[in-house]
C-alpha positions in Angstrom: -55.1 17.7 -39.4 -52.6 17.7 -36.3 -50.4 21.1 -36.8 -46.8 21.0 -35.4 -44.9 24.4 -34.9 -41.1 24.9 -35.0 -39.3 27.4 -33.1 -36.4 28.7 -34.9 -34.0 31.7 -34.5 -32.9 33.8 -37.3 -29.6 36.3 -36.5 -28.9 39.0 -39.3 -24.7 39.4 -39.2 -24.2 40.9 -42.1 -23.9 41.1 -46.0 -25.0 37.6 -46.6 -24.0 36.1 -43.0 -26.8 34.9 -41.1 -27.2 32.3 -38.0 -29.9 29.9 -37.9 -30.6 27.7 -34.3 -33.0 25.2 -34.9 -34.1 22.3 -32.7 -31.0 20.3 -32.6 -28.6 22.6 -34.7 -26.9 25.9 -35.3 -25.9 27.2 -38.4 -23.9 29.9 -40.2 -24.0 31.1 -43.6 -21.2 32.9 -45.5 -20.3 34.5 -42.4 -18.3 37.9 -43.4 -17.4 40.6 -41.1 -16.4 44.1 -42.4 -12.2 44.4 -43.3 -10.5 45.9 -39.9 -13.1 45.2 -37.3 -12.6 42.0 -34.9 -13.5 38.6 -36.7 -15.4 36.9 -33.7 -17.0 39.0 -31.1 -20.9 39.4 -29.7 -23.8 38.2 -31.4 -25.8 41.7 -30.6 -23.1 43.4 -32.9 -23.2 41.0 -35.9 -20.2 39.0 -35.2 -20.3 34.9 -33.9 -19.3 34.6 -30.1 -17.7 31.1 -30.6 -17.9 30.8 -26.6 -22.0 30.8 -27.1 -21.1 27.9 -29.3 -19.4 25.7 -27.6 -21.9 23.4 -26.2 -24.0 23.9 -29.8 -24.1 21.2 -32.9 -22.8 23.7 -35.2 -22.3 23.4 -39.4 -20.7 26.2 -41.1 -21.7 26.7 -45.0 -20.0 28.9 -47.2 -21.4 28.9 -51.0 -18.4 29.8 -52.8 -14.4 31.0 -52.6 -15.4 35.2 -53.1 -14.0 37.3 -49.8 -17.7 38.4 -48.7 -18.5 34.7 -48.6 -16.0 33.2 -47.1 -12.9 33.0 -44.7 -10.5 30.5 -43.7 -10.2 32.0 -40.4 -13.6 29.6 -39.6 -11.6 26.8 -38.7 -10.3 28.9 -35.5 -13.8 27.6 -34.1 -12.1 24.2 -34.2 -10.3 25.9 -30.6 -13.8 26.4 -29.0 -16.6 23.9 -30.9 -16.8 20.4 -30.1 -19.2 19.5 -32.8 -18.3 21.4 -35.4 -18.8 20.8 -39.2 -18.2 22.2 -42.4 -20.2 22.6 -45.6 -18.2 24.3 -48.1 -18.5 24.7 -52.2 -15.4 22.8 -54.1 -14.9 25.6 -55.6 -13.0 27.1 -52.5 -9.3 26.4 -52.5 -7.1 24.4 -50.3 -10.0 22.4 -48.7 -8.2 19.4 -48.3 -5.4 21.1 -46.3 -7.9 22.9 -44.2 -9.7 19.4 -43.7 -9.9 17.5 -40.6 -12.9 14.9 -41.1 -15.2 17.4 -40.4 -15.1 18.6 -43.9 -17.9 18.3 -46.4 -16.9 19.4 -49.9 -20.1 20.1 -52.2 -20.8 20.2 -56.0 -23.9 21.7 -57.9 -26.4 19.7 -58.6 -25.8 16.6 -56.3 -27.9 15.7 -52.7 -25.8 15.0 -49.5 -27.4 13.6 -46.2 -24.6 15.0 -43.6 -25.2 15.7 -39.4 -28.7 14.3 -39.6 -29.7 17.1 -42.7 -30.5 17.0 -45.9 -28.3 19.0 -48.8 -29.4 19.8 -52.3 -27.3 22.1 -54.3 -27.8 24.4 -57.1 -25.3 26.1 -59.3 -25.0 29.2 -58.9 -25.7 32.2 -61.6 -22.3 34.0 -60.4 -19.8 31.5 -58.4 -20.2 28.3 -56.6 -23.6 26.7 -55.1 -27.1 27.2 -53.7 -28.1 25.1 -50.4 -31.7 23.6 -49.9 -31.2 22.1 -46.5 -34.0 19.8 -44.9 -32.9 20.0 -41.0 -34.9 19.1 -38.0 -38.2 19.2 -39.7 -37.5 22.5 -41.1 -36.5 23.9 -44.8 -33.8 26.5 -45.9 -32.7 28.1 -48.9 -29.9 29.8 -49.0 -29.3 31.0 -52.4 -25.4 32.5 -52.1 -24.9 34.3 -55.1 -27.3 32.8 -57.4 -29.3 35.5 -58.2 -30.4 37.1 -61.2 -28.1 39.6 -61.9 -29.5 41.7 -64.4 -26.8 44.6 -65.1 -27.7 48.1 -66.5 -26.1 48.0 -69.9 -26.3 44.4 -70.4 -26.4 42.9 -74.2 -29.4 41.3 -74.9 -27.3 37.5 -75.0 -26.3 38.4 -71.6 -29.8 39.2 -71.0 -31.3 36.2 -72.1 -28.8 33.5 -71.2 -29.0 35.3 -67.3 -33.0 35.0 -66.9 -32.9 31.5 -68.3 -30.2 30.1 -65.7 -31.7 31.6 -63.0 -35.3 30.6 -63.7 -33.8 26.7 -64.9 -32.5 26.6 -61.3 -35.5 28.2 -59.3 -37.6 25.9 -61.1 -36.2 22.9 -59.7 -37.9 24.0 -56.7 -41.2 24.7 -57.2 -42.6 21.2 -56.2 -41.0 22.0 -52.3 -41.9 24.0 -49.4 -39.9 26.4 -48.5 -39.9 27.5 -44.8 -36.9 30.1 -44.5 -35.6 31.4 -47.6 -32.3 34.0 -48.1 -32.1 35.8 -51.7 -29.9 38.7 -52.7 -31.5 42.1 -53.0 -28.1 44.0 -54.4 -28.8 47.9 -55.0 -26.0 47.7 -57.6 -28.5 46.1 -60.2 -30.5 49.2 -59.2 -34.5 48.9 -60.9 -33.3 45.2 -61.5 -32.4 44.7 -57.5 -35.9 42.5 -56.9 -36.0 39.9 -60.1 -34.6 36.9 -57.8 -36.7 37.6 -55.2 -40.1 38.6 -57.4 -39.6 35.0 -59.5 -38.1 32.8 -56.1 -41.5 34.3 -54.8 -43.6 33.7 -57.5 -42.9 29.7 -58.4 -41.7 28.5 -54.9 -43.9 28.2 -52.2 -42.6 29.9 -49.5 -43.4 31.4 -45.8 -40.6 33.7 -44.7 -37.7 35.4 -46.8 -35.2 37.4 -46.2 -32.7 39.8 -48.7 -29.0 39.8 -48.1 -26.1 40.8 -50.1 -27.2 44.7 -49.8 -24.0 45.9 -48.4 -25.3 47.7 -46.1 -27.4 49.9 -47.6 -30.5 49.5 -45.6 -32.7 51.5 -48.0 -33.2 48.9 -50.1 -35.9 47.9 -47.5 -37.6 51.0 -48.7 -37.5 50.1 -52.1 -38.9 46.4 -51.3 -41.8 48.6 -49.7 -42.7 50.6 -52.2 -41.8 48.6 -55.2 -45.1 47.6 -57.1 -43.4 44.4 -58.1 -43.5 43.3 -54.1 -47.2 44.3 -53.3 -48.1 40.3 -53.3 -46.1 39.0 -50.9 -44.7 41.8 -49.1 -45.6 40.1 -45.3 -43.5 37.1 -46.1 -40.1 39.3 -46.4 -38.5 40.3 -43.1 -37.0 44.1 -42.9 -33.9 44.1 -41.5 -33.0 47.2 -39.6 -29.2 46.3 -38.5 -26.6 43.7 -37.4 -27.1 41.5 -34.9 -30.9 41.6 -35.5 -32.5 38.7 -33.8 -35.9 36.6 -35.2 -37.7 34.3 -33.6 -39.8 32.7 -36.3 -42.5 30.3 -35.3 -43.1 28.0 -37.9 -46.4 25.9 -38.4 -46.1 22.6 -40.1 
């Protein structure tokens, strides 16, 4: 069997923000710098360098309307990108005054083939939608908030209605391959930080994942480490270490 490998960069900006370059495109997911520090600036510090762009085939996702997630100040790459598109949940507000065909509004549960990818969405556990993006031979899933968020102090119907949402949606991938995958890890839910990621890991077949939605609090790399729970498939999650990390991933096919 011939084997093909793709070459694909992965850039950790921060929260949930990450960059993606693949063959033919570049993409940016739920890009959310920290309140009083520059909104554009150098890749190496966490922040999108639109100048970088500006010869690139870039799509910009954001999974739902919540202030770590997204921004309207985006569209200010519309001064810099030529080809420049935009994926955005329905659930975000005043799309259609923001839109200038280069708009695509998404809904859970519905399949969109837009700039030469494939889009599946999820509905999310919190707000908003999951992407499962087929683009340029390559697979992504990038989960937003849809996570299982398991809260200390809970009531058992919140309990049970929680795990059966999440796992209803998980399952609806465990028939694909999963190249690059981007769960929440959140210390807030404490013990309960790693169910997404344990069940994502356990049903969908998957080669590389990475946590977001820590908030900074780089420890919980530490926890992923020595959390019984992870001993399986601990070489398949990437540590991040700061903003701005860079990846080069080689994928084989």
């Amino acid at each position: 069997m011939t084997t093909k490998k793709e070459n694909i960069k992965v850039w950790y900006l921060n929260h949930s923000g990450f960059a993606v370059q693949t063959a033919s495109h570049f993409l940016i997911f739920d890009y959310y710098p920290e309140k009083g520090e520059p909104f554009w600036g150098k890749f190496d510090n966490g922040l999108i360098n639109p100048i970088e762009l500006k010869d690139q085939r870039v799509i910009v996702f954001s999974s739902h309307a919540h202030f770590d997630h997204y921004n309207e100040k985006i569209f200010e790459l519309r001064d810099t990108v030529t080809d420049l598109h935009y994926v955005l949940s329905d659930d975000i507000k005043k799309l259609k005054e923001h839109d200038k065909g280069d708009i695509l509004p998404v809904h859970f549960w519905k399949e969109y083939d837009y700039q030469d990818m494939h889009i599946k969405t999820l509905h999310s556990t919190d707000v908003g939608v999951a992407y499962f993006i087929t683009v340029d031979g390559t697979t992504i899933y990038y989960a937003g908030d849809l996570n299982w968020w398991l809260w200390k102090g809970d009531d058992e119907h919140s309990i049970k209605t929680m795990g059966g949402e999440y796992r209803h949606e998980i399952d609806s991938l465990k028939n694909e391959k999963i190249d690059i995958a981007f769960i929440p890890a959140d210390p807030r839910l404490e013990e309960n930080y790693i169910l997404g990621i344990d069940y994502f890991l356990r049903t969908v077949d998957t080669k590389v994942l990475f946590p977001m939605h820590f908030w900074g609090r780089y420890k919980i790399f530490d926890w992923i480490q020595n959390d019984r729970l992870t001993i399986q498939y601990q070489d398949k999650i990437k540590e991040i270490t700061h903003r701005g990390q860079l990846f080069e991933l080689e994928i084989t096919k």
